[in-house]
C-alpha positions, 0 to 999 in steps of 0.5 A: 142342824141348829135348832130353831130358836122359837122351838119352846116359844109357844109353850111359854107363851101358853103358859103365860096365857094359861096364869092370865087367864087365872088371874083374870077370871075372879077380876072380870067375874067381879066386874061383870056382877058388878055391871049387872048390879050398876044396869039393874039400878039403873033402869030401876031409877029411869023408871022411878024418874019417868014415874015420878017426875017432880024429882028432877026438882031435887036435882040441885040438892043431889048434886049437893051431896054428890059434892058432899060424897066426894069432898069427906069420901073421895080423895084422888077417886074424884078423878075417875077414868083419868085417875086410872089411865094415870096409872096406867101410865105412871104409878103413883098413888094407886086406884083406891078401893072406894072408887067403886061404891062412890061412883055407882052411888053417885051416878044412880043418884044423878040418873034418879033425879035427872041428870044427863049423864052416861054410863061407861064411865061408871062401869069403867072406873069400877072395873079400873078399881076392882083391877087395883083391888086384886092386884094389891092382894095379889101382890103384883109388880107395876108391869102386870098391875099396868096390865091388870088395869087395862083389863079392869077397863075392858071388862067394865066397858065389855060388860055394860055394852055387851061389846066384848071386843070393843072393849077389849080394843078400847083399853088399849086404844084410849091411852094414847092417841095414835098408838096402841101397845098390844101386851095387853092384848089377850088378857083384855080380851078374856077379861072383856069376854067373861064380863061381858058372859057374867053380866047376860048370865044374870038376865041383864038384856042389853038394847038391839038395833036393826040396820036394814040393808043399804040399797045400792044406786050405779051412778057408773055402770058395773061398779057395785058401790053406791058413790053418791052414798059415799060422798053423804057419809064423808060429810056427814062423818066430818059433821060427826068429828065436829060434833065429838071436838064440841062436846069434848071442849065444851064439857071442859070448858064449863067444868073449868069456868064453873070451878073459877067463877063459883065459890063455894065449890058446894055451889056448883052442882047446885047451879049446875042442877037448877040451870038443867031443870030451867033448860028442860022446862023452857024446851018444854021436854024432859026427853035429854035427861037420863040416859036417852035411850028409850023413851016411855013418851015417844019423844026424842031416844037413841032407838027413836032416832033410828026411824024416820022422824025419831029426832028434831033438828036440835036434839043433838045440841039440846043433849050435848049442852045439858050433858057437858052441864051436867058432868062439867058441873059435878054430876056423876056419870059417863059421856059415852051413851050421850055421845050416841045420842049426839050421834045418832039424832045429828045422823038422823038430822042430816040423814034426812036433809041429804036423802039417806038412809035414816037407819044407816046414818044415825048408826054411823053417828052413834059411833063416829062421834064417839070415835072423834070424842074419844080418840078410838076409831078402831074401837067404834068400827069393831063396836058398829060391827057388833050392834048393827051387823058386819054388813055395813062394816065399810061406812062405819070404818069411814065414818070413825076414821074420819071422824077421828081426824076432823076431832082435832087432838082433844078428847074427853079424857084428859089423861089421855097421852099424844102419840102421833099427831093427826097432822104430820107423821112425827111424834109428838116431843 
């Protein structure tokens, strides 16, 4: 009788697992203390700014020395989340060390004195550098640096949104439109997990939402599925792509006319920070500032636009211009949580010209824009399930996908590779 072939297989695998999951702990524990350190600072700078408000008049000069930072400190760190996805793709000349302290420094320093800007990508590009860190000591080769990397970029995002397996699905979704790679698979996942685990351990609460259940209406007698809901959340979800497809190309566009038209370079975040403080004052609201999730003044958040009346008619362009000013012009920060604010105001918007559920509707723009900014359908419908419950899994799958493809082949990263075009079935050449 010959003998199987994959008789010792699932002890090597084991094995490998057992030497990844050594590898990983001290990374991902890093990670996760850091992204704790990053939250903690954070709301301590929302609070002063609310407190304080006169300092968004500093905003010009912070972002002055941002530039500053960058221009003696950063070298190839001003890249950020592309610099790491470069490597990942190609190494070159690595992910350097000084990435970390740079941009937690510099994006407090945004969020302080008003900018509009995220998080992800701070907890992200620290994750990708602490990765780069230990596999420098560790001495690793290109294959299990790659991979390390990827898991640094898990743990980052895992942790700042306490979304473990979205995280883990993201570093693997976001290199390549429309083709994902799984030998990073586990390792991401444990290296998500256990960030996110360090990051709650140190009291770190991350913000709840609440989806109540969709009442379903039978337009057809005995189909249990409320069509009539469904077509609302196609063309909303088209919307949301759309909406991905703006920021993504207006955020790029700012950043390369700012660069061409403004010299000298210093005097692009000056610009930048005095045309948000204008922009805010003749909207008479400091409600797109920050991060927007919450809202002290009861104006326009995130967590607002999931009740009826929680947004205006334009909070999502109001927060999508200031936001693509804010990073095109040198300012410090991720796009990922002003894309949930996108998302859920311009849900909230159409939720209440259609009749639908304002709940349901600003959690699927929450993530569908997302989806369609970044390129990562699969890892928004996993992100849904995991902040709003499993119960609406259905819409929020229709609204990513969807989302996905009506946001053309653009995205806000750059380094981001084409795989397979969302047009025709054939790769890319």
């Amino acid at each position: 009788m010959n003998k199987p072939k994959y008789s010792f297989e699932q002890l090597f695998i084991a094995r490998q697992l057992i030497r990844w999951t050594i590898l990983i702990l001290p990374v991902a524990i890093s990670i996760g203390l850091l992204v704790a350190l990053f939250l903690w600072l954070l709301d301590w700078a929302t609070s002063n700014r609310w407190m304080h408000p006169w300092l968004i008049f500093l905003l010009p000069l912070a972002g002055l020395f941002i530039y500053w930072l960058y221009a003696y400190f950063g070298k190839n760190a001003a890249a950020g989340n592309n610099l790491i996805m470069d490597e990942i793709h190609e190494p070159a000349e690595g992910v350097p060390a000084r990435m970390t302290p740079l941009i937690l420094t510099t994006t407090v320093i945004t969020h302080l004195f008003g900018g509009s800007a995220g998080r992800e990508g701070t907890a992200v590009q620290m994750g990708g550098s602490i990765a780069a860190l230990f596999s420098r000591w560790f001495s690793l080769h290109h294959e299990r640096q790659r991979i390390l990397l990827m898991c640094g970029m898990s743990a980052g995002f895992g942790a700042v949104f306490g979304t473990p397996v979205a995280g883990a699905v993201f570093a693997l979704e976001v290199l390549t439109i429309g083709r994902i790679k799984y030998d990073a698979l586990i390792p991401c996942l444990i290296a998500s997990i256990v960030a996110d685990i360090t990051c709650r351990s140190t009291g770190i609460l991350h913000t709840q939402y609440h989806i109540a259940p969709a009442v379903v209406t039978r337009f057809i007698p005995y189909l249990a599925f409320d069509l009539v809901l469904l077509l609302k959340v196609i063309i909303a979800s088209v919307l949301f792509g759309l909406a991905g497809f703006a920021f993504a190309e207006l955020s790029h566009t700012i950043k390369n006319k700012s660069q061409k038209l403004i010299s000298p370079g210093w005097l692009i975040p000056v610009i930048g920070g005095a045309l948000i403080i204008g922009i805010s004052y003749a909207l008479g609201s400091f409600d797109y500032l920050g991060l927007g999730v919450t809202n002290p003044g009861n104006g326009v958040s995130i967590v607002g636009a999931f009740s009826p009346g929680g947004a205006g008619s334009f909070s999502w362009f109001w927060k999508l211009l200031l936001t693509a000013i804010t990073l095109g012009m040198g300012f410090k920060g991720g796009e990922v949580t002003p894309l949930f604010f996108i998302g859920a105001t311009l849900g909230n918007t159409l939720a209440t010209i259609s009749g639908a559920p304002v709940d349901l509707f600003a959690a699927l723009g929450f993530i569908a824009v997302f989806a369609g900014a970044t390129n990562t359908p699969l890892a928004c419908t996993i992100m849904g399930i995991e902040l709003f419950g499993g119960e609406q899994a259905i819409y929020y799958a229709i609204a990513c996908f969807t989302a996905y493809y009506f946001s053309g082949h653009s995205g806000i990263y750059a380094a981001q590779r084409k795989g397979v075009s969302k047009l025709h079935a054939h790769l890319y050449h």
